[in-house]
N, C-alpha and C positions, 0 to 999 in steps of 0.2 A: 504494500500500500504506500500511498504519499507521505513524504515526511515533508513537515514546515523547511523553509528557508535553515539555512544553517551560513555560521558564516567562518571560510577558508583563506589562509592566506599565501598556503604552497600547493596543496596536492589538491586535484582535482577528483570529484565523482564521475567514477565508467561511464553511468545510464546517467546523464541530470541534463538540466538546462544551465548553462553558466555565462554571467552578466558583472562584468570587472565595472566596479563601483571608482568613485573620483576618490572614494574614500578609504583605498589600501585594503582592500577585499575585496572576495567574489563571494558572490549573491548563487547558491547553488540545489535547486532543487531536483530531489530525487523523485524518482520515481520505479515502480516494479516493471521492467519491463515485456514481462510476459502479459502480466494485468493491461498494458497498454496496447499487445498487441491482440488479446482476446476485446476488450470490451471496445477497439476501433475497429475490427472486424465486422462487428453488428452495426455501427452506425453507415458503414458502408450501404447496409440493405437498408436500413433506418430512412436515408438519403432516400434510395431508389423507391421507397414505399412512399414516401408523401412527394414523389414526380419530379427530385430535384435529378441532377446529373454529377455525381461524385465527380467524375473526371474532368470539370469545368476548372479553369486557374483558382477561383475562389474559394474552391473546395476542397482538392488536393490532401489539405492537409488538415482539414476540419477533423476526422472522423480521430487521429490522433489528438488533436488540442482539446478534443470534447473525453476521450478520455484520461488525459494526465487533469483535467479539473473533475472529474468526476473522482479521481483517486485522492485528489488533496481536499477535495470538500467533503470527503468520506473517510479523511484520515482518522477520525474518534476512535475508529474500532480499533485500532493499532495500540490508544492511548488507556493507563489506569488511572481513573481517576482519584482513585482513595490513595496511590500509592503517588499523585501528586499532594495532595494533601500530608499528608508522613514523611514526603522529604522536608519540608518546614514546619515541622508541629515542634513546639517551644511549652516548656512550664511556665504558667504564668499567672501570678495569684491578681484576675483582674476579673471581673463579675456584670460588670456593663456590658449593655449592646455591644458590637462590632457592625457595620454598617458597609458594604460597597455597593453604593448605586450607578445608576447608569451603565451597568456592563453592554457594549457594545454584543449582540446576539446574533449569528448567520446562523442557517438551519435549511433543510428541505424536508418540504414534505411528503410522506414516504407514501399518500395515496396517488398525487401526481407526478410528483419528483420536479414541482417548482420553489424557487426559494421562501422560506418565509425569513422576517427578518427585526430588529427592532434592539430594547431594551432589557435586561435582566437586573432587578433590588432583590440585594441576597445580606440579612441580615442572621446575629447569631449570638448566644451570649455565652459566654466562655465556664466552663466547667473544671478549670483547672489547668488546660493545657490552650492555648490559641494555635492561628496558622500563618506562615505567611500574605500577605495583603494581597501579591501576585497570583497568591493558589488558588485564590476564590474563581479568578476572570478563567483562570488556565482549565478550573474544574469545568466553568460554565462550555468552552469549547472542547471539551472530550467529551461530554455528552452532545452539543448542539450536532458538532461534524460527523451526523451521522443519517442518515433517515431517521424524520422524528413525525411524531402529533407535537404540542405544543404542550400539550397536557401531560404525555407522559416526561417529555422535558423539563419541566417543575418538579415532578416529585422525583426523576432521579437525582437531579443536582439538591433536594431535601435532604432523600435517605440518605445519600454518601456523606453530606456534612454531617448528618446526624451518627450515622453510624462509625465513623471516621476519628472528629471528634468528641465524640461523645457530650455535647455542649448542654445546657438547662433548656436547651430549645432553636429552630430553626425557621425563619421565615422569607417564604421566595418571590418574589411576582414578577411575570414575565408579562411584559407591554410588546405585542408584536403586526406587523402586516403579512397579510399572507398573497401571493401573488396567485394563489391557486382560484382566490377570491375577487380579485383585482383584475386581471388579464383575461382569466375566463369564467365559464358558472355566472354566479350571481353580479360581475362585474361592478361590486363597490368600494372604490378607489379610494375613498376617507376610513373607508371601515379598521378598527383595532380591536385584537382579541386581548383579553387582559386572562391569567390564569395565575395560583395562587396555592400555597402550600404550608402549612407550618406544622410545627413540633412544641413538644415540652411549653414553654410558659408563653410563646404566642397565641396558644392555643386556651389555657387555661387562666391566661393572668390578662384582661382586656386593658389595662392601661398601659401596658410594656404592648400589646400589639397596636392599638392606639400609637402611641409613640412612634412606632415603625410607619408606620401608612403616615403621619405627620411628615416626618422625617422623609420622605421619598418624594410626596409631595412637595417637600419646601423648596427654595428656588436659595441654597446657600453659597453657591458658588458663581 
């Protein structure tokens, strides 16, 4: 499968695309390349079924560029989420919220296979041990880059926090668009799915989840 960008400053990857930056690296992404040659195969016939002409200039080299994006927009399955979380789990006697809003969220949907896309507020109250600040966004994109609903994408990125680090409680919400809704189907362009998840004292304490819904709503930065 795809792996993120990686960044080199001698040796180069066999199978990648490689892009020498102004900035004393190369910009180098991999990919599997049997996976590129099985899944640009099919768009071949893909092409030929809705009347285009593969062998046209502009096409050439679609049926590959459609698959090295399908491998990197599908790289989640490669990633563990919980074992991103545990490379930064720290002791820390600290008992408040933890708060990362605005996680930027890319995703497809795995009934049509169009993007959906939007915001992820993933909030969390520590139980003894915290995470690093970067693991939260890192967590939200190993579950997103994968074929999702939107639904079950909240409550995996809950349970993992929850069960990861074991916190007093977990609460998620996900603000998204879906193009599946936009582009085709019901074709409404403004429309946002909002979906929503918690644990422990979100669940049971209403002014610490109050708090949370304040707090995502507020305009602090």
């Amino acid at each position: 499968m795809a792996r993120k960008p990686v960044l080199k400053t001698k040796k180069k990857a066999i199978d990648g695309e490689h892009e020498t930056t102004g900035e004393g690296y190369e910009r180098i992404d991999a990919y599997d390349p049997k996976g590129v040659q099985r899944i640009s195969g099919h768009y071949d016939d893909i092409l030929k079924a809705i009347g285009e002409n593969p062998m046209r200039e502009g096409l050439l080299k679609t049926p590959e560029r459609v698959a090295k994006a399908l491998q990197y927009l599908t790289h989640g399955y490669d990633l563990d989420p919980a074992a991103i979380l545990r490379s930064a789990m720290f002791k820390e006697d600290y008992s408040q919220m933890v708060l990362v809003k605005d996680i930027e969220v890319y995703s497809m949907c795995e009934h049509h296979m169009l993007p959906f896309f939007g915001k992820a507020h993933i909030a969390y109250v520590p139980n003894g041990h915290i995470t690093g600040l970067s693991k939260i966004p890192r967590v939200v994109d190993a579950f997103a880059r994968r074929l999702q609903v939107q639904e079950r994408l909240t409550n995996e990125i809950r349970d993992c926090l929850q069960a990861t680090l074991r916190p007093l409680g977990v609460a998620v919400v996900i603000e998204a668009s879906h193009l599946c809704m936009q582009m085709r189907g019901i074709q409404k362009q403004n429309s946002v799915t909002t979906t929503s998840a918690f644990t422990g004292i979100f669940l049971k304490d209403q002014r610490t989840r109050e708090e949370f819904i304040k707090l995502i709503s507020a305009k602090l930065h």
